[in-house]
N, C-alpha and C positions, 0 to 999 in steps of 0.2 A: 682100241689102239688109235691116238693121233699122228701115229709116224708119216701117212700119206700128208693129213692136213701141215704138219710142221714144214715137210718137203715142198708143198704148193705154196706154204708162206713166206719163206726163206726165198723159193725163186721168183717170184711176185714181188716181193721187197727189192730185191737184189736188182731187179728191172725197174723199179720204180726210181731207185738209184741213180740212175743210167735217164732216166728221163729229169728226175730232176737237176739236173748236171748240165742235161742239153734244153730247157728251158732257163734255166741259170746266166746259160751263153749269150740266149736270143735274145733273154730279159733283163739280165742285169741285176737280178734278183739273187740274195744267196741263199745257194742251196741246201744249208742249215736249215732253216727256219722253213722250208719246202718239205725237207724230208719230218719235220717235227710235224708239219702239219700237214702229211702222209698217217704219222703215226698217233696225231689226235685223232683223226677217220676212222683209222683201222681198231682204234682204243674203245676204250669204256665210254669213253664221252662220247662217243658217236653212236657209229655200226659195230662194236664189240669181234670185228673179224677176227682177232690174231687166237691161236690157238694155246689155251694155257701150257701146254709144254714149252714153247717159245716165250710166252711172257715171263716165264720164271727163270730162265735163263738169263734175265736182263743183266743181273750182278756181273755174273760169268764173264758175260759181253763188254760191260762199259768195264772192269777192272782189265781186260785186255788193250780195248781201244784205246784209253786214255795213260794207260802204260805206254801204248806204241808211241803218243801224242807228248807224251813225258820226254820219251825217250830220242827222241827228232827236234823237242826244242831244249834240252840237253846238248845237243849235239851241236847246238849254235850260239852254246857257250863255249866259245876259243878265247885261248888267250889274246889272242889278235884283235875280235870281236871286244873283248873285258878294256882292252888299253882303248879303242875307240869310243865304246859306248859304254861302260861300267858301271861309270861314276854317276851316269842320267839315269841307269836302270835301277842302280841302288836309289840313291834319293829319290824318284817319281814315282818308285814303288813303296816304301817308306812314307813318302808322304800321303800316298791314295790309300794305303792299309789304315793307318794311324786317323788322319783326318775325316773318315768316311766313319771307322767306328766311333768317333768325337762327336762327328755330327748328328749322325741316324739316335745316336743314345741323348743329345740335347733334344733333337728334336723331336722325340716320343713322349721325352721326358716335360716338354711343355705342354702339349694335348696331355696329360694327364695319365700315362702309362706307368704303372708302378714300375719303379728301378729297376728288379731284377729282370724284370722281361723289356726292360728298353736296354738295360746292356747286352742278353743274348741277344735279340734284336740287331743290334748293333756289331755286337762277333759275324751274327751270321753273314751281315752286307758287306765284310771284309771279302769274302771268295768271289771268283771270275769260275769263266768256261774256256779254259785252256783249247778245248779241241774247237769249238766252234770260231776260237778267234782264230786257231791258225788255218781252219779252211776257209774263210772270210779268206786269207791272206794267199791261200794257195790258189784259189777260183779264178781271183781278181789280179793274180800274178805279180804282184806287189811287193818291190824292192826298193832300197832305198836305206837311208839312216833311221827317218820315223819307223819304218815298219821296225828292221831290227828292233830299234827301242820296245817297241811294242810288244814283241816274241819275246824280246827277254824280259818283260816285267810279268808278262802272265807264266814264263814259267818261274818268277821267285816267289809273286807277292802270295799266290797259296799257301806257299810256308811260311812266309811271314804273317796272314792271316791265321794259320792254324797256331801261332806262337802266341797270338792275342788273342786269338781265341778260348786257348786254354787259361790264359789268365783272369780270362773275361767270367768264365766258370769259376774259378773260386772265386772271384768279386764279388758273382753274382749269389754266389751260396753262401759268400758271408751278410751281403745285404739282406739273406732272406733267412740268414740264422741258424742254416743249416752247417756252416765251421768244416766241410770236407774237401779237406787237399785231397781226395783220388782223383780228381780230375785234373791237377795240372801233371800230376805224375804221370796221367793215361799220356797228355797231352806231350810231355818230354817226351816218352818212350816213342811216341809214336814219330816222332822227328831222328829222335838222333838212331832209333833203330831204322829208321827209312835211310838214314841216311849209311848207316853199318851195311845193311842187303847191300846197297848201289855200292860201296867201297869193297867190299868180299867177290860180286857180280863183274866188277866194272874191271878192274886192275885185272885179271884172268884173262879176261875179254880184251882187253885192250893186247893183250900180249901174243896170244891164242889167233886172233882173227887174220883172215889171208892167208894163214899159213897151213891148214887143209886143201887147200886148192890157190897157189900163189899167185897174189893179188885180186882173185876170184870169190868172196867167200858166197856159200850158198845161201841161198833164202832161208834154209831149214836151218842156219847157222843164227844169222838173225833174228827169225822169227823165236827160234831157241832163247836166246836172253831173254827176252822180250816174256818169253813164257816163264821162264826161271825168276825174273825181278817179279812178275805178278803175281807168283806162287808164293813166295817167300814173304812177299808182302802181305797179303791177306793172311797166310797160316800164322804168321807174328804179329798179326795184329798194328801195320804200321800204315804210313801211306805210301803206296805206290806211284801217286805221283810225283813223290819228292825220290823214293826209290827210284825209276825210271828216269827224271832228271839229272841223276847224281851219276848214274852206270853212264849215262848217253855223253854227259862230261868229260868223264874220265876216257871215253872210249875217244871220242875227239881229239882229244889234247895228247894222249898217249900212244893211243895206235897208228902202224905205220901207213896203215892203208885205210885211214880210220874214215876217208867219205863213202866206202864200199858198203859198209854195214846200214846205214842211214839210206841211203838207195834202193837197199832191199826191202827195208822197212816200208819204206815209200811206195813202193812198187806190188807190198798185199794189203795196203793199207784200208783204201778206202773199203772194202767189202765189209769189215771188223766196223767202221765208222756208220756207213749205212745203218746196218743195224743197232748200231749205239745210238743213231739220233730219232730215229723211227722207233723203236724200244722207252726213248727218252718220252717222247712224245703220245707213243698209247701211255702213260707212268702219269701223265697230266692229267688231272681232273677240271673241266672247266668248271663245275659245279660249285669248284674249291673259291672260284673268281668272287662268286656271291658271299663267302663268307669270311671276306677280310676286311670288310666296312671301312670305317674313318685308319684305323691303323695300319691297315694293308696300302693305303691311298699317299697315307703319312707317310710308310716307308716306302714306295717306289720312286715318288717325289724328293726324298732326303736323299736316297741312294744317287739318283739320276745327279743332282745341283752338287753335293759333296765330290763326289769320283769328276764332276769336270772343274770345279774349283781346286780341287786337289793336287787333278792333274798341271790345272795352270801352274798352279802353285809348284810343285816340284820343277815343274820344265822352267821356271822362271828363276829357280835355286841356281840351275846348271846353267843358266845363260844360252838353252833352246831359240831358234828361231821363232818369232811369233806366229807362223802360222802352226808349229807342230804344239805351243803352248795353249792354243784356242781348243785342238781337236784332240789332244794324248788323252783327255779325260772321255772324251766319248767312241774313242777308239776298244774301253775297256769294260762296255757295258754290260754285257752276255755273263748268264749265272745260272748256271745249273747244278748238275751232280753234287758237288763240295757244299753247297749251301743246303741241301736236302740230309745229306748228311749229318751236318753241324745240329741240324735244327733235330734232327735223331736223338742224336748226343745227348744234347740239350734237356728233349725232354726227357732221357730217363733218369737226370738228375734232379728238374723238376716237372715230375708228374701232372701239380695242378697247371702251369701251362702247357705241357705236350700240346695239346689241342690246339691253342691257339696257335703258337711256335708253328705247326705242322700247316695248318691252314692258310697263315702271312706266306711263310715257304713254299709252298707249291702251287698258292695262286700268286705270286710275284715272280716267278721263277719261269711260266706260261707267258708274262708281259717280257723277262728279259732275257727270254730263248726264242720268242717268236722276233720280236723289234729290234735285241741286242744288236744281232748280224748285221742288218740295215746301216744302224749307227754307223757299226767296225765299218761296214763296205762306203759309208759315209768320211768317215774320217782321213781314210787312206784315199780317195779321192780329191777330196779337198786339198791333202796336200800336195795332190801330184805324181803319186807314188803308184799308185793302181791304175792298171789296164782301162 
């Protein structure tokens, strides 16, 4: 039985939490990229401490977290918010989805990467880490018009990644002769079904909430949707993070008491997080660092130069101040989860790169979950905007 070890792990973690928080404050460091490299220590790359009942939870864990993380930057899509900044989040995001896969796939494709694996390649550098940039934002207390901007692009451009993504899949299966539409069909479904859960979830919710306890609602009220979009999500096979953005919208825009439920969320959040990023981080293999050579080097370098050209480039469409068109592209560098996923995907459509696919992904993903933060707590400084 590892029930005691799981019990010591979880309360060890949980405090580790708690310290990386309050080094975060003294330092100025975020405590993303502390708790990740908590959980590189505690992981396979190190000391192997966590106990495999805990590590296998990890799904569990990050499909709640980043549901909650869905669902809080959801919530900061108001229509209020949409007529201020709308029009910058569409375009900036739009153009750092699009331009980033344009570049990562030229520029693989000139070092000498066969086509199909510089367009996945290229799918995969479309996704961000939603959670890590909005505690970047929460640490650093960070308000403002850039930041907005910034929250609402990492919660669209996922989906609009995942939308090019799946396109990128049958491109890539045509170039390699394999002719299978199931993947853009997986890739539909899994959109407009994410986006069915959060419309069935949200509208209830929005109508229902405060009104068990009026203008009061519980935690267990909250944490309830919260539970129900990530359930629904997974058992259909969709994303919940486009699920959890869509419910957190509707509940916003609709409900009468609609800042109470976000407050609760807020308020059991980080514990769910902790372990998501610490979880994220024993999941890193550094060993993975050695075996992405000349193409692993190619894409962190394309990834980095594209998403801040990019960014200029959008902020400069909308007529942005110049300093938030210098930093919007490095505001959005952190990539995890969604890109490990993709590169899944990926290879169980093509088999002979899985290997490779798995290898660029999870030692690229170590350089921008550990450095990302940095950046994010960079950007939002520069402009003035962070504590």
């Amino acid at each position: 039985m590892e029930s005691h070890l799981t019990l010591l792990a979880l309360g060890g973690l949980l405090l580790a939490g708690l310290a990386a928080d309050e080094i975060g404050r003294r330092t100025k460091l975020p405590r993303v990229t502390l708790l990740i490299l908590v959980g590189i220590i505690c992981g396979p790359s190190a000391f192997d401490l966590l106990p495999s009942a805990l590590s296998n939870q990890y799904e569990f864990l990050a499909s709640i977290a980043l549901t909650m993380v869905a669902f809080l930057l959801g919530g900061a899509i108001t229509q209020a918010k949409l007529r201020n900044n709308g029009r910058e989040i569409l375009v900036i995001s739009l153009s750092i989805v699009l331009l980033t896969a344009l570049a990562v796939f030229a520029g693989l494709l000139a070092i000498g990467t066969p086509a199909p694996l510089a367009l996945l390649l290229a799918g995969i550098a479309t996704a961000t880490d939603p959670a890590a940039t909005q505690d970047v934002v929460r640490q650093t207390r960070a308000k403002g018009s850039f930041t907005e901007t910034v929250l609402g692009i990492v919660a669209v451009d996922d989906a609009w990644g995942l939308i090019v993504f799946s396109v990128i899949l049958v491109l890539a299966s045509t170039m390699a002769g394999h002719g299978n539409s199931a993947a853009i069909v997986h890739g539909i479904w899994e959109l407009i079904g994410a986006v069915l859960v959060g419309v069935a979830i949200g509208f209830p919710a929005a109508f229902l909430t405060g009104r068990i306890r009026s203008g009061e609602p519980m935690q267990s009220e909250a944490l309830g949707l919260v539970l129900l979009c990530a359930g629904f999500s997974v058992w259909l096979g969709v994303s919940f993070l486009l699920a959890g953005m869509v419910t957190g919208a509707i509940v916003a825009n609709f409900a009468e008491h609609h800042s109470r439920p976000f407050h609760e969320i807020e308020h059991i959040e980080w514990p769910f997080m902790v372990l998501f990023f610490v979880l994220s981080g024993a999941s890193l293999l550094l060993n993975s660092l050695a075996h992405i050579g000349l193409l692993g080097v190619a894409y962190i370098i394309l990834r980095i130069l594209s998403r801040v050209f990019a960014g200029w480039f959008g902020a400069a469409l909308t007529d942005a101040p110049d300093l938030h068109r210098h930093w919007i592209g490095l505001a959005l560098m952190p990539q995890a989860g969604i890109a490990l996923g993709m590169a899944l995907v990926a290879g169980t459509h093509f088999p002979d790169y899985k290997e490779t696919l798995l290898a660029v992904a999870i030692g690229t993903t170590v350089v921008f979950e550990v450095f990302g933060p940095f950046l994010t707590q960079l950007a939002l400084r520069k402009v003035g905007e962070a504590e």
